[in-house]
LOZAGU-778529 format. One record per residue: x, y, z of N, C-alpha, C in turn; residue number from 1. Coordinates in Angstrom, 2 decimals, padded with zeros to 5 digits. Example, Ala and Ser with C-alpha at 12.3 -4.5 7.8 and 13.67 -1.06 7.14 Angstrom:
<n.X 013.19&n.Y -005.69&n.Z 007.80&ca.X 012.30&ca.Y -004.50&ca.Z 007.80&c.X 013.20&c.Y -003.30&c.Z 007.80&bavo 1>
<n.X 012.85&n.Y -002.25&n.Z 007.08&ca.X 013.67&ca.Y -001.06&ca.Z 007.14&c.X 012.90&c.Y 000.03&c.Z 007.87&bavo 2>
This chain:
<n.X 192.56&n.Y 110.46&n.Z 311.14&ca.X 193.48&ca.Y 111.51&ca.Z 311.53&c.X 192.76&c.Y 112.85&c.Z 311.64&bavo 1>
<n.X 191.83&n.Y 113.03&n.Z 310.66&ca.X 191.30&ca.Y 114.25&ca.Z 310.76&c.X 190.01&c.Y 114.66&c.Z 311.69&bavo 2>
<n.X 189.60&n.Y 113.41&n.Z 312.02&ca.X 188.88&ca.Y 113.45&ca.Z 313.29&c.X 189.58&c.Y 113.88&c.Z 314.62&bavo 3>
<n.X 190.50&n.Y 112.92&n.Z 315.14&ca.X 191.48&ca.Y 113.40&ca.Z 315.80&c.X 191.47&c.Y 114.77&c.Z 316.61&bavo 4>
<n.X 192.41&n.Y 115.74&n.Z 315.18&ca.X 192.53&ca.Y 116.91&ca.Z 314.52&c.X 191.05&c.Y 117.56&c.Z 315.57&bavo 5>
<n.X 190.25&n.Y 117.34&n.Z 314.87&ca.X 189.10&ca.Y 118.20&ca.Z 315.16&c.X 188.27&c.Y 118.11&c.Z 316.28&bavo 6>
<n.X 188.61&n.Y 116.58&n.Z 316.75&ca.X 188.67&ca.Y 116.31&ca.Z 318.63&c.X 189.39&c.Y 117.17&c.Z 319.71&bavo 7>
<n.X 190.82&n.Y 117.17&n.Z 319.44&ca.X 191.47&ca.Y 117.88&ca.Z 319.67&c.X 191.27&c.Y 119.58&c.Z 319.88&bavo 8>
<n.X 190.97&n.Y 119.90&n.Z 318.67&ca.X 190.72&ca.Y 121.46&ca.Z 318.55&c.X 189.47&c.Y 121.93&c.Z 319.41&bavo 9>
<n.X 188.82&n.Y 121.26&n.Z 319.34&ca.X 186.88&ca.Y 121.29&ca.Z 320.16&c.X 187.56&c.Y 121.06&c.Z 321.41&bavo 10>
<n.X 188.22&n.Y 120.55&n.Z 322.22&ca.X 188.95&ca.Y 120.13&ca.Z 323.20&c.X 189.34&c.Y 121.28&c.Z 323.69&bavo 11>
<n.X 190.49&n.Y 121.67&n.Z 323.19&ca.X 191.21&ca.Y 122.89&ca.Z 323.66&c.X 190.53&c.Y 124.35&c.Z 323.48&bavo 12>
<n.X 189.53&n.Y 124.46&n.Z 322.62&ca.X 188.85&ca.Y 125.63&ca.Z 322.60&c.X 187.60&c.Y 125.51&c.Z 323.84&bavo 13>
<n.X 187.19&n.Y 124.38&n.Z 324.07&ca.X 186.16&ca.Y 123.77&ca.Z 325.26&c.X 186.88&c.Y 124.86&c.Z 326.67&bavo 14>
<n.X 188.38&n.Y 123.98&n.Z 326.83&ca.X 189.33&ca.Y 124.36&ca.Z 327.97&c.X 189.66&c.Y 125.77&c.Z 328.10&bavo 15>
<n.X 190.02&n.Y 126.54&n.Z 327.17&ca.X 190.15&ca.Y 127.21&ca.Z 326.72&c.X 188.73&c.Y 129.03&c.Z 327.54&bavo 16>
<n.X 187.51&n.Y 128.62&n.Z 326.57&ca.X 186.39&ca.Y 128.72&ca.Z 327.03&c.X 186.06&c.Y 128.62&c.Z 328.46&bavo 17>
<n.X 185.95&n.Y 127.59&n.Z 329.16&ca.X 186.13&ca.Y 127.46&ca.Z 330.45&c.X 186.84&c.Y 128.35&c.Z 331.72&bavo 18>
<n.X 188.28&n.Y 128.03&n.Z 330.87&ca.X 188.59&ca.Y 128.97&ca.Z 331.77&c.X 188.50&c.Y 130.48&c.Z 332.15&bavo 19>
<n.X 188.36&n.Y 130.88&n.Z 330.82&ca.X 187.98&ca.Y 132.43&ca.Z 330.49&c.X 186.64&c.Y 132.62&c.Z 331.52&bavo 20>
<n.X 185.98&n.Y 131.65&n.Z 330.91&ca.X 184.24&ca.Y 131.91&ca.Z 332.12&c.X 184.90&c.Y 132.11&c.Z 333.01&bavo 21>
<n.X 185.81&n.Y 131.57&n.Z 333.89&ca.X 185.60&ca.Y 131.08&ca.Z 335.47&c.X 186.71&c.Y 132.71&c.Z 335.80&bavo 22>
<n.X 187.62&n.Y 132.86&n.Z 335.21&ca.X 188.05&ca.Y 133.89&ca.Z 335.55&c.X 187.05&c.Y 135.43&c.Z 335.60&bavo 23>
<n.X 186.03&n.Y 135.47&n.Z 334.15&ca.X 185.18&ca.Y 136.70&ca.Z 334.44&c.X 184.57&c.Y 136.59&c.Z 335.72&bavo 24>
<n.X 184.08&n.Y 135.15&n.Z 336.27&ca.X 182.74&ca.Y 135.00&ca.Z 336.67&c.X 183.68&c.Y 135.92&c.Z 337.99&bavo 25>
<n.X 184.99&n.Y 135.60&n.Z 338.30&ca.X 185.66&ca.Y 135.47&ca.Z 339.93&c.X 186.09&c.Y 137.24&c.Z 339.58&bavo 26>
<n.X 186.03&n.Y 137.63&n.Z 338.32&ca.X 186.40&ca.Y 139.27&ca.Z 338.35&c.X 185.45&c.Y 139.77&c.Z 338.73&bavo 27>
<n.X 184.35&n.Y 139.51&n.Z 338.47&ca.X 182.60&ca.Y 139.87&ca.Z 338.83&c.X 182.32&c.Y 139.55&c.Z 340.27&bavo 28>
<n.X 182.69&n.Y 138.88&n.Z 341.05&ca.X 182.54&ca.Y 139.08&ca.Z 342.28&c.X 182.97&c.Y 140.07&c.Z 343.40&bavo 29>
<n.X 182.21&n.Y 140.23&n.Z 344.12&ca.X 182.64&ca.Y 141.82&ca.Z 345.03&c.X 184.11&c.Y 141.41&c.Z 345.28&bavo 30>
<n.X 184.74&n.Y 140.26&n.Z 345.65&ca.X 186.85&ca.Y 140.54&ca.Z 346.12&c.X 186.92&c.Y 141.11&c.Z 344.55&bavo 31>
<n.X 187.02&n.Y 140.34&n.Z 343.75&ca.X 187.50&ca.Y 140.38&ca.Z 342.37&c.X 187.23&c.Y 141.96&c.Z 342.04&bavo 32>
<n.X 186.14&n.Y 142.41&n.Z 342.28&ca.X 185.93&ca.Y 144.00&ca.Z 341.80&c.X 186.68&c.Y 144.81&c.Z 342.76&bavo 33>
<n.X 186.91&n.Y 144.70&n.Z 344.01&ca.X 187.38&ca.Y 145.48&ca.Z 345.25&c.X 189.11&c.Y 145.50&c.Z 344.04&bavo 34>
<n.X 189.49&n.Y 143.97&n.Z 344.42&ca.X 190.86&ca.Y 144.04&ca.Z 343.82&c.X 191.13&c.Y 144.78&c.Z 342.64&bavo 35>
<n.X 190.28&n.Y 144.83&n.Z 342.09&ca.X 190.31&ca.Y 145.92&ca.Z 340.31&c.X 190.35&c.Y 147.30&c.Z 340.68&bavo 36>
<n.X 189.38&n.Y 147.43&n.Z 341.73&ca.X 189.22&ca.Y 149.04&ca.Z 341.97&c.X 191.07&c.Y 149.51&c.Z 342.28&bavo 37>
<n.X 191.20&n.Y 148.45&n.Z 344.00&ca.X 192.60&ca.Y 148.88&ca.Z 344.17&c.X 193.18&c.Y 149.00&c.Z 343.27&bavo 38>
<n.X 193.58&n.Y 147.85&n.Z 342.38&ca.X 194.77&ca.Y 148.30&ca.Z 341.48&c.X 194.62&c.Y 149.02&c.Z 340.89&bavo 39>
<n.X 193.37&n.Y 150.07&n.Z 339.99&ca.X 193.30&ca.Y 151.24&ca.Z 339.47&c.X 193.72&c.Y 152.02&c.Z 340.09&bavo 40>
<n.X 193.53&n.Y 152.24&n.Z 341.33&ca.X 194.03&ca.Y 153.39&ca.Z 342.36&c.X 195.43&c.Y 153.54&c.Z 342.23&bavo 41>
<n.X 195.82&n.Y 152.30&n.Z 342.40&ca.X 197.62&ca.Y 152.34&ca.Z 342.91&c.X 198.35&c.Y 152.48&c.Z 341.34&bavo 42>
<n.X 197.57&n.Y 152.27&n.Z 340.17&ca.X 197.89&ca.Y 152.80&ca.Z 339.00&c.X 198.56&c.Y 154.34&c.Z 338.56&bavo 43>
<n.X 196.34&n.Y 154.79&n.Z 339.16&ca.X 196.67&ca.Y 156.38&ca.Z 338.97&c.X 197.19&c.Y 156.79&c.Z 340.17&bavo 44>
<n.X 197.62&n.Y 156.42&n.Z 340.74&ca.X 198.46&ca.Y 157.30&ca.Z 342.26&c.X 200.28&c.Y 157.17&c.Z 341.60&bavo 45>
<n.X 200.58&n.Y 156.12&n.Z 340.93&ca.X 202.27&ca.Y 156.02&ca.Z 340.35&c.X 201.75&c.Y 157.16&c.Z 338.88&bavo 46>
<n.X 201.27&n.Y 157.54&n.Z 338.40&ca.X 200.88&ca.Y 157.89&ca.Z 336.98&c.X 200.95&c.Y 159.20&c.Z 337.46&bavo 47>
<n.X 200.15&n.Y 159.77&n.Z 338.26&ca.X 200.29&ca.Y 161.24&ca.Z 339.31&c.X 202.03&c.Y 161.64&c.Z 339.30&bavo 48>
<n.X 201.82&n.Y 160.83&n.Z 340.48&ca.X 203.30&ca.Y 161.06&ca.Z 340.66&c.X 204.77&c.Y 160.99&c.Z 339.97&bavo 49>
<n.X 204.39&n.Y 160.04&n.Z 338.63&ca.X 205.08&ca.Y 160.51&ca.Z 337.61&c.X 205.21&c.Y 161.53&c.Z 337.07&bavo 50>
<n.X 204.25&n.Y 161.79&n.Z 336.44&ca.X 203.34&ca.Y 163.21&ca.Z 336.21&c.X 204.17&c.Y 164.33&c.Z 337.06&bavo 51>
<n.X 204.22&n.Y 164.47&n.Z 338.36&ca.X 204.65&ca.Y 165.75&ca.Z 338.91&c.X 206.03&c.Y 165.32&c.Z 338.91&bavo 52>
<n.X 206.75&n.Y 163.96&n.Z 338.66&ca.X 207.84&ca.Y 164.11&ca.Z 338.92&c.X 208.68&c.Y 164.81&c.Z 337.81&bavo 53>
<n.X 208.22&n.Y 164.53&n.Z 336.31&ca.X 208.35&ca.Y 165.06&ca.Z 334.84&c.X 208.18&c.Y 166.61&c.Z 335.38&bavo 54>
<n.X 206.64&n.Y 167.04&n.Z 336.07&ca.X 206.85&ca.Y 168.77&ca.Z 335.93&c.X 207.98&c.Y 169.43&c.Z 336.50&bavo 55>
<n.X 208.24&n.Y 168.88&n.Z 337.71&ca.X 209.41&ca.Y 169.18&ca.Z 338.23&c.X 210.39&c.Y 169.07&c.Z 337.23&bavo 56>
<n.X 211.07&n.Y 168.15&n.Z 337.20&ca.X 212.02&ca.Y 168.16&ca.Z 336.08&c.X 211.80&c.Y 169.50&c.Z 335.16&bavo 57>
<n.X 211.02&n.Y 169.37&n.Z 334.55&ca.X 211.14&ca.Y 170.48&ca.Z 333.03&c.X 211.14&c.Y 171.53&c.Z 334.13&bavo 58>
<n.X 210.39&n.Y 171.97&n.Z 334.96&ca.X 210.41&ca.Y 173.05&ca.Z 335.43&c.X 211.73&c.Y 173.87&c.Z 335.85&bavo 59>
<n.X 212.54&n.Y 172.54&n.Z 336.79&ca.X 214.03&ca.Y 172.98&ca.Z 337.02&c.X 214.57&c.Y 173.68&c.Z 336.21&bavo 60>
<n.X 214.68&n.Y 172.71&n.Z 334.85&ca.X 215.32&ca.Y 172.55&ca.Z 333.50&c.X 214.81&c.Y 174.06&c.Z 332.70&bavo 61>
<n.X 214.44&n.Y 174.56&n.Z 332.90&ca.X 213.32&ca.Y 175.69&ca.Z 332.31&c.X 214.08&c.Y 177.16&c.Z 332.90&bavo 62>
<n.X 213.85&n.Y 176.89&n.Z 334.60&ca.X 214.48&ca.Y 177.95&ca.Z 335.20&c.X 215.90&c.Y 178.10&c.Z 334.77&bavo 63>
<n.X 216.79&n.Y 176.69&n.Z 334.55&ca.X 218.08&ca.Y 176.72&ca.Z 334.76&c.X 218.58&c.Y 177.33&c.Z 333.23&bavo 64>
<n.X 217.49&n.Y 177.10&n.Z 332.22&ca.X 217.41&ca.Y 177.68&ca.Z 331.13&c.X 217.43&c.Y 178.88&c.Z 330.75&bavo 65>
<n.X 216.66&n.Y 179.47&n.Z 331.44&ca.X 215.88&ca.Y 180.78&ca.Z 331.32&c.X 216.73&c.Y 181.94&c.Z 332.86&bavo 66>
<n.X 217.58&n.Y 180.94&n.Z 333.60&ca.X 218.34&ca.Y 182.14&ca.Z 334.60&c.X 217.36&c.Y 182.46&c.Z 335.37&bavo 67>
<n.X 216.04&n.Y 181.63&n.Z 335.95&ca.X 215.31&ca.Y 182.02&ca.Z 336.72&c.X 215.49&c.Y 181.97&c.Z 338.23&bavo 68>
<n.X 215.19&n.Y 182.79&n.Z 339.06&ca.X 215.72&ca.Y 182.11&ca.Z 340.73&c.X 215.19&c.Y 180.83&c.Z 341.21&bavo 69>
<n.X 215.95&n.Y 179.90&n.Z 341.75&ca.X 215.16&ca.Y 178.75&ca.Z 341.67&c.X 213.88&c.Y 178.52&c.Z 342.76&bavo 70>
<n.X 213.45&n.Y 177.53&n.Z 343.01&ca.X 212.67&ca.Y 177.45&ca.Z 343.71&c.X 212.22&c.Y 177.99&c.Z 345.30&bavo 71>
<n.X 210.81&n.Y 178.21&n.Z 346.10&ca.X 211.07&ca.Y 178.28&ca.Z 347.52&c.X 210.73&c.Y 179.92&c.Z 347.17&bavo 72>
<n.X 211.15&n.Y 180.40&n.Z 348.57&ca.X 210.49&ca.Y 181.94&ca.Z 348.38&c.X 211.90&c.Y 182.96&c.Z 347.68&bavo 73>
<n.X 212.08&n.Y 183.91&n.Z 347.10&ca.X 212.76&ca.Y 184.56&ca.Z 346.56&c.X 213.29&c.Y 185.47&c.Z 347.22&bavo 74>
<n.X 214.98&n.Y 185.88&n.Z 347.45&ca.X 215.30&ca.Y 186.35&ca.Z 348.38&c.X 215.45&c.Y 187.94&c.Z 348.26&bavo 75>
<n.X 215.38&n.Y 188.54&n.Z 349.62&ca.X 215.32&ca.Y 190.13&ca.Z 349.49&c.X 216.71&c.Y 190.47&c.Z 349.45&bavo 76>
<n.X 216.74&n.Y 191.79&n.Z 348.57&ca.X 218.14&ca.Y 192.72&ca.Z 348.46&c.X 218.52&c.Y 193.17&c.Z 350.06&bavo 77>
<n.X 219.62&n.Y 193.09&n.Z 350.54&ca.X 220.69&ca.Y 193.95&ca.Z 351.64&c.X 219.38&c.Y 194.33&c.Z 352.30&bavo 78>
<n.X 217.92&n.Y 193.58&n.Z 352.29&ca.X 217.03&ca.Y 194.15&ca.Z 354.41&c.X 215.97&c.Y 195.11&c.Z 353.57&bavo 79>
<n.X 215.95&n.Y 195.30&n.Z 352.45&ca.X 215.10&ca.Y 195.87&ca.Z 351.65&c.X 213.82&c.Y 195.55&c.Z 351.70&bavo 80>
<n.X 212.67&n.Y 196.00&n.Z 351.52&ca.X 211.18&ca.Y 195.30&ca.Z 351.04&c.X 210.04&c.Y 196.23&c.Z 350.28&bavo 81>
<n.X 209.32&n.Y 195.25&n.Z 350.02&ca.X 208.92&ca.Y 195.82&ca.Z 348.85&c.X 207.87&c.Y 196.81&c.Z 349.22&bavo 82>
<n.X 207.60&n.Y 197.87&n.Z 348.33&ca.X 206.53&ca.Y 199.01&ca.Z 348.38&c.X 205.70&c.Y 198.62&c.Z 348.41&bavo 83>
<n.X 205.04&n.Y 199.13&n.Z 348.86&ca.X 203.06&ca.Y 198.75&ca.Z 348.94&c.X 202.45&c.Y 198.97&c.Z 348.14&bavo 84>
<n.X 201.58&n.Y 198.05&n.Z 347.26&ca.X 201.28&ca.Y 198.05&ca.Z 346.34&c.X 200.65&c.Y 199.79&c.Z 345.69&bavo 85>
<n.X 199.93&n.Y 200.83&n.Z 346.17&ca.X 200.07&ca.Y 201.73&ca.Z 345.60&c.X 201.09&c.Y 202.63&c.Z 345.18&bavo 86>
<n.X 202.14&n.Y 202.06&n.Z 346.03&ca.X 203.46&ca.Y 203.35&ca.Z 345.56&c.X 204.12&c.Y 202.81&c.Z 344.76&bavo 87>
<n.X 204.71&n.Y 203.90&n.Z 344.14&ca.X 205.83&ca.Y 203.36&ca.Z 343.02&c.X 206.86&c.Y 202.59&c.Z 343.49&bavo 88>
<n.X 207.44&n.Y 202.02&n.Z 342.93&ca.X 208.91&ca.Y 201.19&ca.Z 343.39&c.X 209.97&c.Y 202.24&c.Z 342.41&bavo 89>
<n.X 211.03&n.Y 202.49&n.Z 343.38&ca.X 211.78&ca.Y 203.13&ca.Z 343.02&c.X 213.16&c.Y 201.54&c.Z 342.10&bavo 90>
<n.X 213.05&n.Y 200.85&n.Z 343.35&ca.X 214.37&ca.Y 200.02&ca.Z 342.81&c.X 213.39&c.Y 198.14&c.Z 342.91&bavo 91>
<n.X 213.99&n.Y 197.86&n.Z 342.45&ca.X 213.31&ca.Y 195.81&ca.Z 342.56&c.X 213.89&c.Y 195.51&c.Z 343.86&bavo 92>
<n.X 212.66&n.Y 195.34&n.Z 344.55&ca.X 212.94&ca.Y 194.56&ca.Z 346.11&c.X 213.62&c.Y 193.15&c.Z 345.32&bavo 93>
<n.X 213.09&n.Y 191.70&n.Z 344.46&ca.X 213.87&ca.Y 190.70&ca.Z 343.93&c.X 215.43&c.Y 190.90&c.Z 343.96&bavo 94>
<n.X 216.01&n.Y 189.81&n.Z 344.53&ca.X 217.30&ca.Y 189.85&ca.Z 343.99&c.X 217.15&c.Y 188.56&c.Z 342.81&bavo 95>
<n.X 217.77&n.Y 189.53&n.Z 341.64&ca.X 217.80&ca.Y 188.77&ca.Z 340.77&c.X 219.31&c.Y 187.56&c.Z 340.31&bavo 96>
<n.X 219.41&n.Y 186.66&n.Z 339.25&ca.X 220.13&ca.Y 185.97&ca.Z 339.81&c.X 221.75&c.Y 186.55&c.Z 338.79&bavo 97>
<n.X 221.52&n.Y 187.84&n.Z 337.99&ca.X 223.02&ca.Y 188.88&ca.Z 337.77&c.X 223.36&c.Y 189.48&c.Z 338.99&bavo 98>
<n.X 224.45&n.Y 189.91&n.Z 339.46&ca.X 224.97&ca.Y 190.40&ca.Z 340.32&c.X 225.04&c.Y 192.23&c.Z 340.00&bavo 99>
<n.X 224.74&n.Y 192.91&n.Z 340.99&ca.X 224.72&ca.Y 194.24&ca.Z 340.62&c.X 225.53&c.Y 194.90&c.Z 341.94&bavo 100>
<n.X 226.21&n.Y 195.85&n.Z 341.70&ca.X 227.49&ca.Y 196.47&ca.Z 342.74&c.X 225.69&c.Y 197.98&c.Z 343.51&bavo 101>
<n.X 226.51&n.Y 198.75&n.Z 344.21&ca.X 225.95&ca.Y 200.02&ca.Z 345.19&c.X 225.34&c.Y 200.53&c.Z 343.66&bavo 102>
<n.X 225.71&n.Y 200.64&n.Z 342.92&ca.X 224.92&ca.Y 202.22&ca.Z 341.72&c.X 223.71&c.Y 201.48&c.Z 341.06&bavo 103>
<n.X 223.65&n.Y 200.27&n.Z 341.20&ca.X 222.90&ca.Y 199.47&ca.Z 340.06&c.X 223.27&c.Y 199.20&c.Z 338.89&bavo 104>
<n.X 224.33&n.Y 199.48&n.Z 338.66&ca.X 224.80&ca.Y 198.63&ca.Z 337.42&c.X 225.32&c.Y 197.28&c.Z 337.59&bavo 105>
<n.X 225.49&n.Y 196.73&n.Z 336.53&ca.X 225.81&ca.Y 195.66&ca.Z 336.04&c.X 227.54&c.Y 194.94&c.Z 335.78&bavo 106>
């Protein structure tokens, strides 16, 4: 019985063994490496794009937090624009996202 046993086990670790070889040997070949490269690629290309899909998110989530204007270019007051960078600004070309009447208040 205990021969068997130990026929058996030498057997399946043999098979076992075997197959492991034959799979490195076929990863080690130029398809087998091409195919590894791709799938790394198409890995980090979903991992990216997760990635920016999360920044987005918080980012929204952040503005919508914080009352920021949302995304895209930021819109000008009533045809207004902004001073050139040496002059003073009298008033904020930004429209911000409180509402303000003719005097500037609130």
């Amino acid at each position: 019985m205990r021969r068997g046993l130990w026929f058996l086990a030498g057997a399946g670790a043999g098979v076992y063994a075997m197959v492991r070889g034959r799979r490195a040997a076929e990863a080690l070949t130029a398809d087998g490496l091409k195919d590894r490269l791709g799938a790394l690629e198409v890995g980090a290309r979903l991992f990216r794009d997760e990635v920016a899909q999360g920044r987005v998110e918080k980012e929204s989530e952040l503005r919508e937090r914080l009352g920021l204007v949302p995304h895209g270019r930021p819109e000008l007051e009533g045809g207004r624009h902004r001073a050139a960078p040496g002059a003073a600004a009298a008033e904020p070309a930004l429209q911000t996202s409180s509402t303000t009447d003719e005097e500037g208040t609130t």
